[in-house]
C-alpha positions as CSV (number, residue, x, y, z in Angstrom):
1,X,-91.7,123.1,14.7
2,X,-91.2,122.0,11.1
3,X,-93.0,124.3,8.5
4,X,-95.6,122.6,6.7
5,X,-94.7,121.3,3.0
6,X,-97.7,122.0,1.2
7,X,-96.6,119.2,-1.1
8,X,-98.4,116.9,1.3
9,X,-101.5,118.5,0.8
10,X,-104.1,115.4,-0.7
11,X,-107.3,116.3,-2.7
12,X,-109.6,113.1,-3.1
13,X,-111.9,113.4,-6.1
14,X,-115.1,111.0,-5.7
15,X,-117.3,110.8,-8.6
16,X,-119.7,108.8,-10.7
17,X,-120.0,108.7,-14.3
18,X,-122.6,107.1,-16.5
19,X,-121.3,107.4,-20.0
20,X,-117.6,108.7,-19.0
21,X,-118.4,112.8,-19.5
22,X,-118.3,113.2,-15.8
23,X,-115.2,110.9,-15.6
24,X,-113.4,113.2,-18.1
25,X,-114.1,116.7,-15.4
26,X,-112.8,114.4,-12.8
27,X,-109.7,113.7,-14.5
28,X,-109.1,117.6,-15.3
29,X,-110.0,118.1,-11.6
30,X,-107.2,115.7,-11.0
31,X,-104.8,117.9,-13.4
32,X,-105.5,121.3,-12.0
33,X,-105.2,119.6,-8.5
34,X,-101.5,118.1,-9.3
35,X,-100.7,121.2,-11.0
36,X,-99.8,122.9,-8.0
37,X,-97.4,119.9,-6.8
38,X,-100.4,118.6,-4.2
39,X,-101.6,114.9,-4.6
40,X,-104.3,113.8,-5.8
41,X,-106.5,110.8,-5.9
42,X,-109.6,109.5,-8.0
43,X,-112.7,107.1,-6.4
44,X,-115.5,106.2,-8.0
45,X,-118.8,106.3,-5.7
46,X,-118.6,102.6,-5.5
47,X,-115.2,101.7,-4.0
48,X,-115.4,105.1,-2.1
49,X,-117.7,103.5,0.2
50,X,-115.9,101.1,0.9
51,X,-113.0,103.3,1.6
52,X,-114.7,105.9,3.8
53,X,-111.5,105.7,6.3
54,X,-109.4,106.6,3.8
55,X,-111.1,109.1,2.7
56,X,-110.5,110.8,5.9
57,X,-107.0,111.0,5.2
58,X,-107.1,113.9,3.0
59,X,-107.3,117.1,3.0
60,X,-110.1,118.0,1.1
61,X,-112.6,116.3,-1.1
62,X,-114.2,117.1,-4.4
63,X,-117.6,115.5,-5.4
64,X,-119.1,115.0,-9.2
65,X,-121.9,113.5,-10.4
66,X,-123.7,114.0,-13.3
67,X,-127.1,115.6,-13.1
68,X,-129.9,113.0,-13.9
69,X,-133.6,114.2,-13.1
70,X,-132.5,117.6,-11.4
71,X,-130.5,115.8,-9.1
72,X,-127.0,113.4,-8.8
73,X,-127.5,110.2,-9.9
74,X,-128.4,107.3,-7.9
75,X,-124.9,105.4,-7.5
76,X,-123.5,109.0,-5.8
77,X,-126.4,109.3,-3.9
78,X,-125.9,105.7,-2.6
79,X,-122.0,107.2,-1.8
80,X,-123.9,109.9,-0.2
81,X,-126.0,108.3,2.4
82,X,-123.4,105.4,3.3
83,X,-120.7,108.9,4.7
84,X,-122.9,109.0,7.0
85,X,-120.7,106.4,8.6
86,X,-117.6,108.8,8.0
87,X,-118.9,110.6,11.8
88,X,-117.1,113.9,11.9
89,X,-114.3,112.4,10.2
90,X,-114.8,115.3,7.3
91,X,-114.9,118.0,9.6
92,X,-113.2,121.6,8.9
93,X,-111.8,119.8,5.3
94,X,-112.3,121.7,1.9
95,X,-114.9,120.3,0.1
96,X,-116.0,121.5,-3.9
97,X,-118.3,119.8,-6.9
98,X,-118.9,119.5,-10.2
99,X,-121.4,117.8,-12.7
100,X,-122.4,117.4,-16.2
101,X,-126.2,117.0,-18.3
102,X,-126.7,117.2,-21.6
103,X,-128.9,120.6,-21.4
104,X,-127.5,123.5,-21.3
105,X,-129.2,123.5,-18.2
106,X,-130.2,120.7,-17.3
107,X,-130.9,121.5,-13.4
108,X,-127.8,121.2,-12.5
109,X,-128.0,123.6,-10.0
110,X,-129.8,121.6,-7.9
111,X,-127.4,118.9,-8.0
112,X,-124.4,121.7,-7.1
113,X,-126.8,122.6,-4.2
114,X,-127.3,119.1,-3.4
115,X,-123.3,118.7,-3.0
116,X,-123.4,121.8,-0.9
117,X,-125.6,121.1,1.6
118,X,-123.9,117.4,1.9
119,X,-120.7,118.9,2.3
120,X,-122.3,120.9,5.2
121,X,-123.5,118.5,6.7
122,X,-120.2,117.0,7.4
123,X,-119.1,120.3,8.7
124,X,-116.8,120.7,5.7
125,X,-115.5,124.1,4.1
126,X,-117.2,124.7,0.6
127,X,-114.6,126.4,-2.3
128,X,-116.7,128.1,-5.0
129,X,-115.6,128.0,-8.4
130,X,-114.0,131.5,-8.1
131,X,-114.4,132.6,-11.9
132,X,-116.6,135.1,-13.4
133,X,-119.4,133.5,-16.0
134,X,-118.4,133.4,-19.6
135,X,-120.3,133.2,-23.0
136,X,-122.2,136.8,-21.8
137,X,-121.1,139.1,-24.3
138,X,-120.9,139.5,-28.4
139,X,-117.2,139.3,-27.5
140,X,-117.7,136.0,-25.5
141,X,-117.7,132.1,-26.9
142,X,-118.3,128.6,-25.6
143,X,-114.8,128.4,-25.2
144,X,-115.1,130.9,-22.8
145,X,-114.2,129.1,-18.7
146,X,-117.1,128.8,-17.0
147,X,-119.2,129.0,-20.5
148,X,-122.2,128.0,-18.2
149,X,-122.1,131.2,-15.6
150,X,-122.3,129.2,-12.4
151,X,-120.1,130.2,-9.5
152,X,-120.9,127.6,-6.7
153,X,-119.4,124.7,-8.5
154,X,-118.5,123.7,-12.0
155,X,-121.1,122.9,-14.5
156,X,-120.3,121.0,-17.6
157,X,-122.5,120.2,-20.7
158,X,-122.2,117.0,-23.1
159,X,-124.0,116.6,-26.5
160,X,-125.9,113.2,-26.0
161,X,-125.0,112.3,-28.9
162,X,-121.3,112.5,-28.9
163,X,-118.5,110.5,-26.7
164,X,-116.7,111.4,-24.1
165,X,-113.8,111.7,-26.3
166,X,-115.6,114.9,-27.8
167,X,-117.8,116.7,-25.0
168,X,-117.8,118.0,-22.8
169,X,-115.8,120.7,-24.6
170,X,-112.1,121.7,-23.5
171,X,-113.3,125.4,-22.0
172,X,-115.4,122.9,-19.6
173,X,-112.4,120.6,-18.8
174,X,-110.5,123.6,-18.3
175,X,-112.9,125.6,-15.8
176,X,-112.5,121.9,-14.1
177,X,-108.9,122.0,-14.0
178,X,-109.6,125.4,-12.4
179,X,-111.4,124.2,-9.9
180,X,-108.9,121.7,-9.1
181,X,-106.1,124.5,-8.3
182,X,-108.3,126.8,-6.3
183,X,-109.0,123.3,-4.2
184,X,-105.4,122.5,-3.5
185,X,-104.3,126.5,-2.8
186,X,-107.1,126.8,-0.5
187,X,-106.1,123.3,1.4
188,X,-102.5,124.4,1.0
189,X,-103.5,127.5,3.0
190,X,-105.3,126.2,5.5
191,X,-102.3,124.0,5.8
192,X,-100.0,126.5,6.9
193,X,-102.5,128.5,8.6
194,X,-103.2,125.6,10.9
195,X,-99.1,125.8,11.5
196,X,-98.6,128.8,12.1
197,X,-101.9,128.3,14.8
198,X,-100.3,125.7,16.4
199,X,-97.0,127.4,16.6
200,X,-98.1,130.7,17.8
201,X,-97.1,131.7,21.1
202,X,-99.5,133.8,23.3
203,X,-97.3,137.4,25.3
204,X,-98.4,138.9,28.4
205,X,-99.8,142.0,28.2
């Protein structure tokens, strides 16, 4: 049997972004993601669902949405209940989320929630964020990763009155990019795991 080349290992990122802030952590999700030589691809909640067989191609899939009204916004939500079509085609892949709001908190818990329990619901395997909270301490900054303090997905946070081109800040982008590697190690792991499964050879006792 042919050891696995985790090169093959394929992270969809499906997101929606009102005013491009969300589009810019999908992008660094994308970097960290290709950073550790895995591919990487980027759907927008619109033509993912018309592409819900493709999606089943990967290996694991990472949702963002922007948090509007304590919750993900209507065009992912939309992406959310059409999956339902997907029928166990998700099962035992990684799954992970992120989201933006111009509060510092904005709710977005919720919506991280919200991503979790969808993910569940298609049997998938949820990857925290894996970083300890930042911006805690006299010594700490907002250029601290995971300025925020969550841990079950990233949380990012735009000035509404700046572009995309500004905010969210770089430490959020970067805690992204973070969540993009863990992503692709952990789906690289359960790559070879899954080999060395299959190739494993059961001796009498």
């Amino acid at each position: 049997m042919r050891a696995p080349d985790t090169s093959d290992t394929s992270i969809a990122v499906i997101f929606h972004s009102g005013q491009g802030h969300t589009a810019a952590l999908a992008h660094a999700v994308v970097s960290g993601i290709e950073a550790t030589g895995a591919k990487a691809a980027l759907f927008d909640a619109d033509s993912a669902i018309l592409r819900l067989d493709e999606l089943a191609q990967f290996d694991g899939l990472v949702f963002g949405s922007p948090t509007y009204m304590g919750s993900v916004s209507a065009k992912f939500k939309a992406f959310m209940e059409e999956s339902r079509l997907a029928r166990g085609q998700w099962r035992d892949k990684v799954a992970a989320g992120f989201t933006n709001s111009a509060s510092q908190s904005g709710d977005k818990l919720n919506t991280l929630v919200q991503l979790t329990v969808f993910a569940a619901q298609h049997g998938m395997l949820w990857v925290s964020l894996g970083l300890r909270a930042g911006n805690n301490s006299t010594q700490g900054s907002i250029d601290d990763l995971n300025r925020l303090g969550s841990f079950l997905g990233v949380m990012a946070q735009s000035n509404v009155d700046q572009s995309a081109e500004f905010t969210p800040p770089q430490s959020d982008r970067d805690t992204a990019f973070n969540l993009g590697q863990r992503v692709a190690m952990v789906a690289q792991q359960l790559r070879v795991g899954k080999y060395l499964e299959e190739g494993s050879v059961c001796m009498p006792m």
